[in-house]
N, C-alpha and C positions, 0 to 999 in steps of 0.2 A: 452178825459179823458184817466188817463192811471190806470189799474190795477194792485195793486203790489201784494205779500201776507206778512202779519205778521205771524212770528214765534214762535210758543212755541219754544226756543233754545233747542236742543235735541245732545246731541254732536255725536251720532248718527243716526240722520235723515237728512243729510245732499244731500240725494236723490232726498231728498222731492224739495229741492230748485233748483237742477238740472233739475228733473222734468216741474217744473215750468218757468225756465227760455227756456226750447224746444216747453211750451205750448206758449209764448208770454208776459208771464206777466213779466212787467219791473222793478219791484223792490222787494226786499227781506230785511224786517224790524226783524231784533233779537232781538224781547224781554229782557228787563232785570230784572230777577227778580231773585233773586241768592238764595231764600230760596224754591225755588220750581222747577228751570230748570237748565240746564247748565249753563255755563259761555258764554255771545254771542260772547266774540270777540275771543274765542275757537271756536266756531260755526262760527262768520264769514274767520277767515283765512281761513279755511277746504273748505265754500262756493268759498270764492276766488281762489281758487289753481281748482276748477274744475268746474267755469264756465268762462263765457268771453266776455256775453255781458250786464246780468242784473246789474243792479246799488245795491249795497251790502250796509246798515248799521244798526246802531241802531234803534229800534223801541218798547221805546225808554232808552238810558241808563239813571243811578239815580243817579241826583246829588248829592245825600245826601251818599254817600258810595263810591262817589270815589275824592277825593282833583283835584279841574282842570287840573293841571298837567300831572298826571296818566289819565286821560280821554282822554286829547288832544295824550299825546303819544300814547295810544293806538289803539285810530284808526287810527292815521300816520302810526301806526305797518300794520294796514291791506292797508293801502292805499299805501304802498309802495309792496305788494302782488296785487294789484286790480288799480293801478294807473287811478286815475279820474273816479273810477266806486263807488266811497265811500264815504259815506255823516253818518255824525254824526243826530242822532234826541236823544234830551235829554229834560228830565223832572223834577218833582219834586220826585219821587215816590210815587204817588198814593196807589200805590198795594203793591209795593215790601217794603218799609218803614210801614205799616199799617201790615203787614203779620208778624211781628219785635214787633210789636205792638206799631209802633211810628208814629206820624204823618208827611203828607209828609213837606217838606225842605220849609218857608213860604216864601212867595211872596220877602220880600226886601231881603234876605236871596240867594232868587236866582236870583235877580237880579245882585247884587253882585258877583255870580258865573259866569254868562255869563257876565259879563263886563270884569274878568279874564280870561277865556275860549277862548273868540274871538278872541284875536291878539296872544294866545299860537296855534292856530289850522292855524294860518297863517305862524308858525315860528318865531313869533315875541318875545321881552320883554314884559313881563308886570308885573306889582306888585304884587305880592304872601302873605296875610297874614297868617300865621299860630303860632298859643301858644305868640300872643299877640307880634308878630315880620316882620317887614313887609321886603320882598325882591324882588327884580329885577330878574328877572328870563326868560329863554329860555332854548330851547334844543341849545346846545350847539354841538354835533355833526349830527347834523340835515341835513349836504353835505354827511355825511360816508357811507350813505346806509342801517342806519338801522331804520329809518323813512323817511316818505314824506308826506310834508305839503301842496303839491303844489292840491290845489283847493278840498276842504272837504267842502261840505255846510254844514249849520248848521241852524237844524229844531227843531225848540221850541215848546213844547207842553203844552196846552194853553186849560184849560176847562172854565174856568169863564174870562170874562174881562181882569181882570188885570194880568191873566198869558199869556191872547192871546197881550194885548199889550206889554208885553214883547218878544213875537215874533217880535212886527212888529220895536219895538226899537233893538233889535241884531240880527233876524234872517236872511234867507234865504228864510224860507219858517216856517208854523207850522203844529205842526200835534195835529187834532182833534178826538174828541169825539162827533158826534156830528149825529143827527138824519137825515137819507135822504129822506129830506120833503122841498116843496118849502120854502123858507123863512128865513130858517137855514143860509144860508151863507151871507145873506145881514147884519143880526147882528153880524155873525162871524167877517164877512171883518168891520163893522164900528169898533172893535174892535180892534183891527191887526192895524187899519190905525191912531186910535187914539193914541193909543199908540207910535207909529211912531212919529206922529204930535208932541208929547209931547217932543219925543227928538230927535225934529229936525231932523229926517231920512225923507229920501223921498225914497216913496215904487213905484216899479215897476209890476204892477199885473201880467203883463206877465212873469216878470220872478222869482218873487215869487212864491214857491209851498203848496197848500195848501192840506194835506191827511188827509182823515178819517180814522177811524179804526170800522169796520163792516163784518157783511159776508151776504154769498147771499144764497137763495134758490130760486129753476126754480119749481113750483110748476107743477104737471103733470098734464094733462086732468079732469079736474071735481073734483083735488086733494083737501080738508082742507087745511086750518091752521094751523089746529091743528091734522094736524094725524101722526102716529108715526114716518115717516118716516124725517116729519119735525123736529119733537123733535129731532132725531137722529141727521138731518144735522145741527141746529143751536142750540138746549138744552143751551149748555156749553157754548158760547156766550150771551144768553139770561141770564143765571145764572149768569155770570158776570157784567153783570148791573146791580143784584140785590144783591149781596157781596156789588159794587160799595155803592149803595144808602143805605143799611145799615151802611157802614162807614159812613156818610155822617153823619146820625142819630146818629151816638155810638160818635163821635168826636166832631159834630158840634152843635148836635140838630135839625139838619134840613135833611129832605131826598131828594134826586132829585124823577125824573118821578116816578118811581117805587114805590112808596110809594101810589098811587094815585090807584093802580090796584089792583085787586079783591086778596086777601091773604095774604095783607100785614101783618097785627096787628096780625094773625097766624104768619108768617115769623119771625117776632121782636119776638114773645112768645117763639116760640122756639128760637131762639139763644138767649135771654137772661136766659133761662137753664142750658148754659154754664157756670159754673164758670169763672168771669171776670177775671182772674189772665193768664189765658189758651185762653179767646174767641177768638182772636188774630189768633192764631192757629188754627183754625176752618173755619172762616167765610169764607176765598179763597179756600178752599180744590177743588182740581179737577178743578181751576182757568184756564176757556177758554179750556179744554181739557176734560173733564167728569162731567157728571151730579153726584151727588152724591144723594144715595140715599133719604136723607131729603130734599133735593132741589125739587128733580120731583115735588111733589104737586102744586108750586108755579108756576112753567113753564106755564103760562099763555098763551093762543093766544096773547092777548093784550101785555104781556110782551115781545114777542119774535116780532110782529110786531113793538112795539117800539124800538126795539134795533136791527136787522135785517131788512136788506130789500128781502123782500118775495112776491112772485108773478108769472105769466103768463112771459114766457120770453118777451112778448112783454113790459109787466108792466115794467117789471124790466130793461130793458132797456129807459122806456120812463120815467124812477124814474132817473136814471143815467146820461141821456141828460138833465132832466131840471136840475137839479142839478150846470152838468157841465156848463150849461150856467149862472148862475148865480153866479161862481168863482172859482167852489171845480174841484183841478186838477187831484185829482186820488181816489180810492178806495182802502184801505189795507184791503184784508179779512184775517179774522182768524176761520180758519170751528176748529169745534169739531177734536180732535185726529183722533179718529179711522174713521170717513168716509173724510178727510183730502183729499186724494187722488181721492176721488169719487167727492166733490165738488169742486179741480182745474181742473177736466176735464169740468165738465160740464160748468164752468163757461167761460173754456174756450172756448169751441164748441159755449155754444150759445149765450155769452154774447160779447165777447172779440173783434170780428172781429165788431162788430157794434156800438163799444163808442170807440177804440182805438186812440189818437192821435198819432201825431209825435215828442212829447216832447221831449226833453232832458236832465231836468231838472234832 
């Protein structure tokens, strides 16, 4: 299994990712979410110009805010700075399109997208519609130097079924949300591969890549759950499954996990105090970077064990190998801001050297 870390984009934390690529970790995911962080592919060139061996991309960008075109060029922009170290992951916007106060970009909607997407990210023609006018289209000086096409995977990010089978019908690899518990990936992958089946792609597991997105805590001698210094290390990750699941509810009617754990029906009372014109603005504040102070209460043990994997380094490593054996090829963490730096070392001392593969995906 390989370790990568996801990015809050920061156009000046570019350290961070240097850091991490001296500690071992092989890949470095930019965030996009353009109402709360920088611009990533400002953050990945910066990345690219000063490291040289980790694998650089999105993590993941939003279909819904940028037309294929301008997507595909753009990370040709960084791949022509990072050549062959640079892989597109793109989604629906979950976060960044909800935080806008709009829902993310729907299923056929994006599928549509990546049928366009695909053969632009190779160089290729493909048909463009746009204001009810459909064209033929390519980069056009695509030899001159100021892109490169030449081998960008592209990883689909896939929460329910039918966005994971659109992974396995255009992608390379998908990147997940998904709990690190035995079982998880067996549903994952029938999903991935049906979709596949459907159109007619035949998937190669070995070299499909499949990532999570999670963080870790190495729990100390005799240490809780639930004591502070956990809250600290994972809080703001845990608070982002419960934004998450809230959306879920405010959109759909339906919550995921979160909804199931001790403070929900307080959680929903208070945010629906917000004037609904405004809640929007609200529900992500401090999204994967700080707990906000109305949140604390909610930070549940249970909540932060369901979205975190937390544990004895032995646990946490014996959570990571069954895992990896039953298809999931890396872990993307994303620690809280401010102890950021404390949990890629330690992840990297005592977790890294004992799940690491030799991927090269």
């Amino acid at each position: 299994m390989d370790i990568g870390i996801c990015v809050a984009s920061k156009i000046d934390d570019i350290d961070y990712v240097v850091r991490a690529e001296e500690l071992g970790y092989t890949h470095a995911w930019f965030a996009d979410s353009h109402m709360i962080w920088s611009d990533p592919y400002a953050c990945l060139a910066l990345a690219a110009q000063r490291t040289s061996t980790m694998r650089l991309g999105t993590g993941v960008a939003v279909a819904p805010t940028r037309p294929a075109p301008v997507t595909a060029a753009s990370i040709a922009t960084i791949n022509q700075i990072a050549p062959g170290r640079t892989f597109l992951g793109i989604g629906t916007g979950n976060t960044a399109m909800r935080i806008m106060g709009y829902k993310p970009m729907r299923i056929a909607e994006f599928d549509h997208y990546l049928k366009m997407l695909r053969p632009l990210l190779r160089g290729e023609e493909t048909d463009f519609a746009w204001r009810d006018q459909v064209s033929p289209i390519r980069h056009i000086m695509a030899d001159d130097g100021f892109v490169n096409f030449d081998s960008i995977p592209l990883y689909v990010s896939g929460f329910g079924p039918r966005s994971l089978g659109l992974a396995g019908k255009h992608g390379d690899g998908a990147v997940l949300s998904i709990p690190v518990q035995p079982g998880a990936m067996t549903r994952t992958w029938e999903a991935i591969e049906a979709g596949a089946a459907d159109a007619g792609v035949s998937i190669d597991r070995d070299a499909f890549l499949t990532a999570t997105l999670t963080t870790i805590v190495i729990l100390e001698p005799g240490e809780a759950v639930d004591s502070e210094r956990v809250r600290r290390m994972c809080g703001a990750f845990a608070a982002a499954s419960l934004h998450y699941s809230y959306d879920q509810l405010r959109n759909y009617g339906r919550a995921s996990a979160a909804s199931r754990l001790p403070g929900w029906d307080d959680y929903v009372h208070q945010m629906e105090l917000i004037p609904a014109e405004v809640r929007h603005q609200y529900v992500h504040r401090g999204h994967n970077c700080w707990v906000m102070p109305e949140d604390a209460p909610y930070i549940s043990p249970e909540l932060m064990e369901a979205s975190c994997v937390i544990g004895t380094r032995e646990q946490v490593i014996d959570r990571l190998s069954t895992i990896a054996s039953e298809g999931l090829d890396q872990i993307m963490i994303l620690p809280p801001f401010d102890p950021r730096y404390e949990v890629l070392e330690q992840v990297a001392e005592e977790v890294l050297p004992h799940v690491l593969s030799s991927s090269t995906r």
